[in-house]
N, C-alpha and C positions, 0 to 999 in steps of 0.2 A: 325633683324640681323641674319645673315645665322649663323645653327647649324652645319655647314659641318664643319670638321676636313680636313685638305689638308695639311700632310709634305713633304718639302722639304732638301735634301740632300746640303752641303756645295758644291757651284761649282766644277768642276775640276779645275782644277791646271791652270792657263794662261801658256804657254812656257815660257814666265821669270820665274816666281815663283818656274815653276817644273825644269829648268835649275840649280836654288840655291838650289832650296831642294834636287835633285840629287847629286851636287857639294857638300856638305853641310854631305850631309849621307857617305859620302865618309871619311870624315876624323879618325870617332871610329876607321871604318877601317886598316887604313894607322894608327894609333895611336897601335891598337893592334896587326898588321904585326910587326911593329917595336918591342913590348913587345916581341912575341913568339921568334924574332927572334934576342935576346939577349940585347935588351934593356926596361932593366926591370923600367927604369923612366920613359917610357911609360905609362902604368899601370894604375896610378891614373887620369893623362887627360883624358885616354879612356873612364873610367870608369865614371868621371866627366859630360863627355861628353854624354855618356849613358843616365846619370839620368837626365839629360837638357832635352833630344828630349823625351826621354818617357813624364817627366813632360809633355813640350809642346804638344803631342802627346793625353795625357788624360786630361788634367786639362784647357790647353788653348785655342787648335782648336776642337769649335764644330762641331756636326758631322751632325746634321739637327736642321730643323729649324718651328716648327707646329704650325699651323695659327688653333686657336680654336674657340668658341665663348664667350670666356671671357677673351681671353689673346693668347699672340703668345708665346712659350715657345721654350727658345734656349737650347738644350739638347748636352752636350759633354759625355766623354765616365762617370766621376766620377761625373761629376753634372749635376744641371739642373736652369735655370732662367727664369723666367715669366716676361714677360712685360703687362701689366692689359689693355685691349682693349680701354678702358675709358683715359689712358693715353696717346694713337700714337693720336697727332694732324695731323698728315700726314706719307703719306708712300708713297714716289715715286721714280722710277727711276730715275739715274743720275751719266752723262756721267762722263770722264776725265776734260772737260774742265770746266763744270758746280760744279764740286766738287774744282777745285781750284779756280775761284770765291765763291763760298760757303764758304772755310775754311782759304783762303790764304796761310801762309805759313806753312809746319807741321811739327811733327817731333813725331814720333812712340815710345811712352812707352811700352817695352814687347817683345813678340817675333817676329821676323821677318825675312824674308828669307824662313826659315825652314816650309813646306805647307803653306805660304799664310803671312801674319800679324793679328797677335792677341792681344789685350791687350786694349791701350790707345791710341789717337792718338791726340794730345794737336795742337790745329790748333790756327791760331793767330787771327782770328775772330770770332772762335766759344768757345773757352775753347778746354777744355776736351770732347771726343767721342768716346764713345764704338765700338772698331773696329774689327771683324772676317771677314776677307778676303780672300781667295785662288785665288784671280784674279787681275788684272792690269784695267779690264773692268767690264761691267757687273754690278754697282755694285746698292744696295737701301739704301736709306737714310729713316731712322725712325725718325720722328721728335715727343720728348714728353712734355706734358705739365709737367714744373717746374723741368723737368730731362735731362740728358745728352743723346744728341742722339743719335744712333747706325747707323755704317755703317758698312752693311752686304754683301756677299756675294752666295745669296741663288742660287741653278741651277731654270735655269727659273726666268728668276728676275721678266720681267710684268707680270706673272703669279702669282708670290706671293703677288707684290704689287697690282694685283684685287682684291685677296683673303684677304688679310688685310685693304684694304677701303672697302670692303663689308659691307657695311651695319653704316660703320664707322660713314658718316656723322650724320645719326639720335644720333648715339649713343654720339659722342661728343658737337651735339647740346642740347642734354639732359641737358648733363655734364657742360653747359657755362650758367651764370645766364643772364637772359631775357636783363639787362639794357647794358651788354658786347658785346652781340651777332654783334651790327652795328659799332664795331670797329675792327680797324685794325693794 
């Protein structure tokens, strides 16, 4: 298994996504126009409104994504999350249309619009899927053994999904008992 460290930064923005999240940053504003300029029931929305996008800002959109030799580690600005290299049964890119065959129909627990979707994304043939997005395209599917799979949105996506099968297969063939291995 390759010792190289390779991070990767959260995509840019697809032009939809940064169209909402432009749209979107607009409103504190127009919320605290309205305060200074005599409508003091403003105020608490703005303010409301403030502590939503920072939350989402640090806590929900991670900011890279580092492919190790023991674990890929999804790093935001307040935390940090490992996924253990023994657990990604695959890692591959996958398109628009191959993701709604994948998950069928979905529906986004968490944030959304605001840089990208992040949180849950409860699909009707897969369950529950850990979702960090900033794009519309682009995107990898993490597939884990006995865990919820993640769908990311790293810059360079075949680059990172080389970088996380490197070496993978020895590694999960390890991980599978000898009499499982010829099943499918």
């Amino acid at each position: 298994m390759s010792t190289a460290v390779r991070t990767f930064r959260l995509a840019p923005m697809s032009p939809l996504i940064l169209t909402l999240t432009l749209g979107l940053l607009v409103l504190p504003l127009v919320f605290l126009g309205n305060t200074v300029f005599g409508r003091s029931h403003y105020a608490v929305p703005s303010l409301l409104l403030v502590a939503i996008y920072a939350w989402v800002w640090l806590r929900l959109r991670p900011t890279r994504f580092v492919v190790g030799p023991a674990a890929v580690e999804v790093i935001w600005p307040f935390k940090r999350r490992q996924i253990p290299r023994g657990d990604i049964t695959d890692a591959r890119f996958i398109g628009r249309e191959e993701l709604r065959r994948e998950t069928g129909w979905c529906m986004r627990v968490g944030a959304g619009g605001l840089w990208g979707g992040f949180g849950w994304l409860w699909t009707q043939r897969r369950g529950i899927v850990q979702m960090y997005i900033s794009r519309t395209d682009g995107f990898v599917w993490i597939e884990r053994a006995g865990d919820r799979p993640w769908l990311i949105t790293p810059e360079q996506p075949h680059v990172f999904v080389r970088a996380v099968n490197e070496g993978q297969t020895r590694s999960v063939s390890a991980s599978v008992p000898s009499d499982a291995k010829g099943l499918s």
